[in-house]
N, C-alpha and C positions, 0 to 999 in steps of 0.2 A: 459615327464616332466610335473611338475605340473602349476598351472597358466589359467588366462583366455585364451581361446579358440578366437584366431581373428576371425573376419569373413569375409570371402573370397567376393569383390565385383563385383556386378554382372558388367561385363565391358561392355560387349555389350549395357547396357540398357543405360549406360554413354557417348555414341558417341554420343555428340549435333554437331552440325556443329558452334562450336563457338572456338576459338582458348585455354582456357584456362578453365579446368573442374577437379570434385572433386566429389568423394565417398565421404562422411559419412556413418559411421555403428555405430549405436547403438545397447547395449545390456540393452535391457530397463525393470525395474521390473514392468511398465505397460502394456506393449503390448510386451513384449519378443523381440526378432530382428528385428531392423528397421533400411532402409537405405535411405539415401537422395542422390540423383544425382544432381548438380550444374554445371551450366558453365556460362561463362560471356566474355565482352569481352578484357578485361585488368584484368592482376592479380590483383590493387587494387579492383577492382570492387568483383571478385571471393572472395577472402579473408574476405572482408566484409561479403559476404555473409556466408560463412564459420563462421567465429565469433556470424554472428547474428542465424543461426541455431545450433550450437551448446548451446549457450544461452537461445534459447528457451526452446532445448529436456531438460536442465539440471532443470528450470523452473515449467518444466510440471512435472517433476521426482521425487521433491519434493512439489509441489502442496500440502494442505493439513496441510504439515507436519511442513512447516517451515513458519512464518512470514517476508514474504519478498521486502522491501522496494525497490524503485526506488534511489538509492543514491551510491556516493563514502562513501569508508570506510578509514580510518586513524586509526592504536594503538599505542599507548607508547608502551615503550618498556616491561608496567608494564600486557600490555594483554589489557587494556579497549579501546574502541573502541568508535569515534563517527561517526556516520552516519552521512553524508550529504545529505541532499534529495535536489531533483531538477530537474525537469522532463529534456527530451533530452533535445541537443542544447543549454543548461541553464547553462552551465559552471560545469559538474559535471567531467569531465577528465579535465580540465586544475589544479582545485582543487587537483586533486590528484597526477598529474605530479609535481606540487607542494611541497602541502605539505607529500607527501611518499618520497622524498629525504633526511628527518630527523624522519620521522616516519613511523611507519608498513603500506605496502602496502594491503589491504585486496579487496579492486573492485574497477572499475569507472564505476558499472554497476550497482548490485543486492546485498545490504545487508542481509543477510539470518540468520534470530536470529531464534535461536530452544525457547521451551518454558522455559529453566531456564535461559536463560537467553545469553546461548554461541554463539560465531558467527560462522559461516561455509563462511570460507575465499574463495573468487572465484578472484585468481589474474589474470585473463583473461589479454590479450594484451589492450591496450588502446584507443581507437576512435579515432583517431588524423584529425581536418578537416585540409581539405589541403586549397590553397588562392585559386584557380579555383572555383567560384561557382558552386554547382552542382558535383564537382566531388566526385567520392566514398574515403569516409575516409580513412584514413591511419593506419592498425593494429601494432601500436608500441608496441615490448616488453617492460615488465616494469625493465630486465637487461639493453637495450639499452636506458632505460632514465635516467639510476643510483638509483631507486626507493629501497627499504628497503625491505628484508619481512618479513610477519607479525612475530609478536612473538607467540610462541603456546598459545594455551588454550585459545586465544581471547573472550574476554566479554562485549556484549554494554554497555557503561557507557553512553553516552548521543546521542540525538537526535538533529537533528537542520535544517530547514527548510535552503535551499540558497535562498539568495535574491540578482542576482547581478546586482547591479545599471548601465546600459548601457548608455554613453552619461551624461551632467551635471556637474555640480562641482563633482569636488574628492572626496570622502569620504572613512575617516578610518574606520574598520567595526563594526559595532556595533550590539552587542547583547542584544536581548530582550525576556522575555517569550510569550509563545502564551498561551491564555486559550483554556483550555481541548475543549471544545465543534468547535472552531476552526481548533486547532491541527487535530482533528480525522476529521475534512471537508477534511482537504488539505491534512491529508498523506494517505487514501483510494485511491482516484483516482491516486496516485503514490505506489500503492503496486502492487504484483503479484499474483492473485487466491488468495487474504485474504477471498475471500467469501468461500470457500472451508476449511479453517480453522475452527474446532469444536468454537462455541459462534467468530465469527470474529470481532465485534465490541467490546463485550468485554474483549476479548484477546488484542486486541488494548492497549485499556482503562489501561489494566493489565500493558501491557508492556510500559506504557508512565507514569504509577507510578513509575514501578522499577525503572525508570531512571530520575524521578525526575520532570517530566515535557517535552515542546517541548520547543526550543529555535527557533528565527528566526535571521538569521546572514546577516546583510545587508552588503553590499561590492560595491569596484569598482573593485579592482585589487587583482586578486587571492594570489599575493607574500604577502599580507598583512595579510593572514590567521592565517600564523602559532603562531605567538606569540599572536594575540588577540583570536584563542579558547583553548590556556591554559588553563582558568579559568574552561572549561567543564571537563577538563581532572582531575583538582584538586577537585572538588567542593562533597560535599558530598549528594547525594537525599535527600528530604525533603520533604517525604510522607505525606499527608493530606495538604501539604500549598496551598497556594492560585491557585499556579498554578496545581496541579494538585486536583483541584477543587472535590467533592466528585460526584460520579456516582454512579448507582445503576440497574440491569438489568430490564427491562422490558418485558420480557421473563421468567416464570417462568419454567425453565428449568434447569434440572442437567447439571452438569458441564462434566459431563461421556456421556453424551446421544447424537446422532445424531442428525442435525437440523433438517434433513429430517423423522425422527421417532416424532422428538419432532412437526412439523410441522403438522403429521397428529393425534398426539394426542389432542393437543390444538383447530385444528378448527373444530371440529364436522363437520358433513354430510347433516345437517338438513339444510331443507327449508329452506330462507327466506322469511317471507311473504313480500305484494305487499307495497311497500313504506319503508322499513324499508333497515336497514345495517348492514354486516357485512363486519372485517375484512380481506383483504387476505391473503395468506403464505405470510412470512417473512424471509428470516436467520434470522437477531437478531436483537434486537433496546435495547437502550440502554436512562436513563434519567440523564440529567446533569443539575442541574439547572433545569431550569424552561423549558430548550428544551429537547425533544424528538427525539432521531436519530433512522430512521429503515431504515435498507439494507433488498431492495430485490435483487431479484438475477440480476439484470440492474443498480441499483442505490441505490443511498444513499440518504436520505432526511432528513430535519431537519423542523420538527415544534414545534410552537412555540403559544403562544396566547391562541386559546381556538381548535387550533388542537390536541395538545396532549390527553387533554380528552375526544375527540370526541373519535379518535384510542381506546385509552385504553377501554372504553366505548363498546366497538364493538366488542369484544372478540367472543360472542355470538348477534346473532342477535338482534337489536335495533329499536325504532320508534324515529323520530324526536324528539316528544313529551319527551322522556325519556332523549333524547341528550340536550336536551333544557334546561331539569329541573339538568343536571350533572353541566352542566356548568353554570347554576344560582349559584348553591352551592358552585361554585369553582371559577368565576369572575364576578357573577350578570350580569342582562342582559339589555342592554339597548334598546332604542326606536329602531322600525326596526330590530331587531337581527332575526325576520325570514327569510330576508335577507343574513345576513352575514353569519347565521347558513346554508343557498340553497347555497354558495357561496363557502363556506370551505369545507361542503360535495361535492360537483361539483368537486374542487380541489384536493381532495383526491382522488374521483373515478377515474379520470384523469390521476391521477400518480399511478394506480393500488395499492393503499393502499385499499381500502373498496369497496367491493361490494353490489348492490343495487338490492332489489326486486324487 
């Protein structure tokens, strides 16, 4: 018969001495066959586990390929899709035990938008904490919560930060935009391997136009979602407005090209001589306004002031004296700026943006 080949698990290598254990087999188009052996000592404990590795391999599976947020998913029944973001513990499964009882269940995990724009629905079981502190979560299907699911051909139509207000007066939730150079602070550290994505900052950037902007949804009580993000679901993009503010790369880089080719194209090999700067590799930076955002491969930074021209400046090796005379041109220079200028390079070198002769 035809069909995928299972793969037989090694069972010996699986005898832990703990009462409750599990194979995993992956047939993975990265590393070809891989297995994971697990035990624990209660089935919620194992399960969890189980949930949380199989989440990872699928993760790592498509690294690269897909842009993939930290958020629950919700569609109409029309396909559009808004993502919720919100790091763990932050109310992103009670949001969707929610609101997937009237609309498409798509995660409470991993939104995974490809680059036109579609989702790749991962309805995984749901993280339920239990009232026991400390005890291992609860993998609910999303049959046994009454959850929806998705409609085919799913497509993000909007983005939206959670903000759930813990403790305090009530509040009904309200929605506001975030500006661009925000937005991409706060939903980087809640992606999956975006650094691995061809241009990841401005793929970002790309994907927070198509959709119009970020939203940020403040709340108390999850039951009060559904009718106030209507208006995401209705609301038509509105490229070039204020929110989604103009950007422009700062990498002069093809759109076809690898970061890692284009990284050794652009820094040269050459010296630098004694007192002078250059920049280091980068993935990508990106200018919004008056701020500069570049991802290396540890972090994300934003400057601002008379950093960005220092960076830009640096391309090729530099002396003080040249860094001095850029930023005259561009914000004049006040009493002391040899100061501030030893201060902001110090800061940069610090955060491995520039290296020094």
């Amino acid at each position: 018969m035809g069909g995928p080949r299972p793969i037989a698990p090694d069972v010996e290598s699986c005898a832990f001495n703990l009462p409750f254990t599990a194979t995993l087999c992956f047939d993975s188009r990265l590393s070809g066959e891989s297995v994971r052996h697990l035990g624990a000592d209660t089935f919620e404990d194992l399960a969890e586990a189980v949930t949380s590795e199989v989440t990872v391999a699928a993760i790592l599976e498509r690294a690269g390929e897909l842009t993939m947020l930290h958020a629950c998913g919700v569609a109409d029944p029309e396909g559009a899709v808004i993502a919720l973001v919100a790091k763990s513990g932050t109310g992103k499964t009670t949001a969707s035990s929610q609101l997937a009882r009237t609309l498409g269940y798509i995660t409470d995990e991993t939104v995974a938008i490809r680059t036109d724009g579609t989702v790749v629905p991962y309805p995984k079981p749901l993280s339920v904490k239990q009232a026991t502190p400390g005890a291992a979560k609860l993998q609910v299907g999303p049959d046994e919560l009454g959850l929806r699911l998705a409609p085919d051909s799913p497509r993000i139509k909007a983005i939206a930060l959670l903000d759930r207000i813990a403790g305090g007066d009530y509040q009904l939730p309200v929605i506001e935009p975030v500006p661009l150079v925000e937005a991409v602070l706060a939903l980087i550290p809640d992606t999956s391997s975006q650094a691995a994505v061809v241009q990841p900052l401005q793929s970002l950037c790309r994907l927070i136009d198509s959709v119009g902007g970020v939203f940020r949804v403040s709340y108390s009580e999850a039951a009060d979602l559904k009718d106030s993000l209507a208006p995401l679901f209705l609301r038509e993009c509105n490229k070039g407005s204020e929110v989604t503010k103009a950007w422009t790369p700062a990498l002069a880089e093809p759109e076809t090209e690898p970061a890692a080719v284009h990284r050794a194209r652009e820094l040269p090999s050459e010296p630098i001589p004694a007192g002078w700067l250059r920049r280091c590799d980068v993935v990508d930076a990106v200018e919004i306004g008056d701020d500069l955002l570049v991802l290396t491969e540890t972090e994300l930074t934003r400057l601002s002031g008379i950093g960005p021209v220092i960076w830009q400046s640096a391309q090729r090796p530099v002396s003080m004296q040249t860094l001095a005379s850029r930023i005259e041109a561009r914000h004049g220079l006040p009493d002391g700026y040899e100061a501030l200028l030893e201060a902001a390079v110090d800061g940069l070198v610090g955060r491995g943006l520039l290296l020094r002769g």
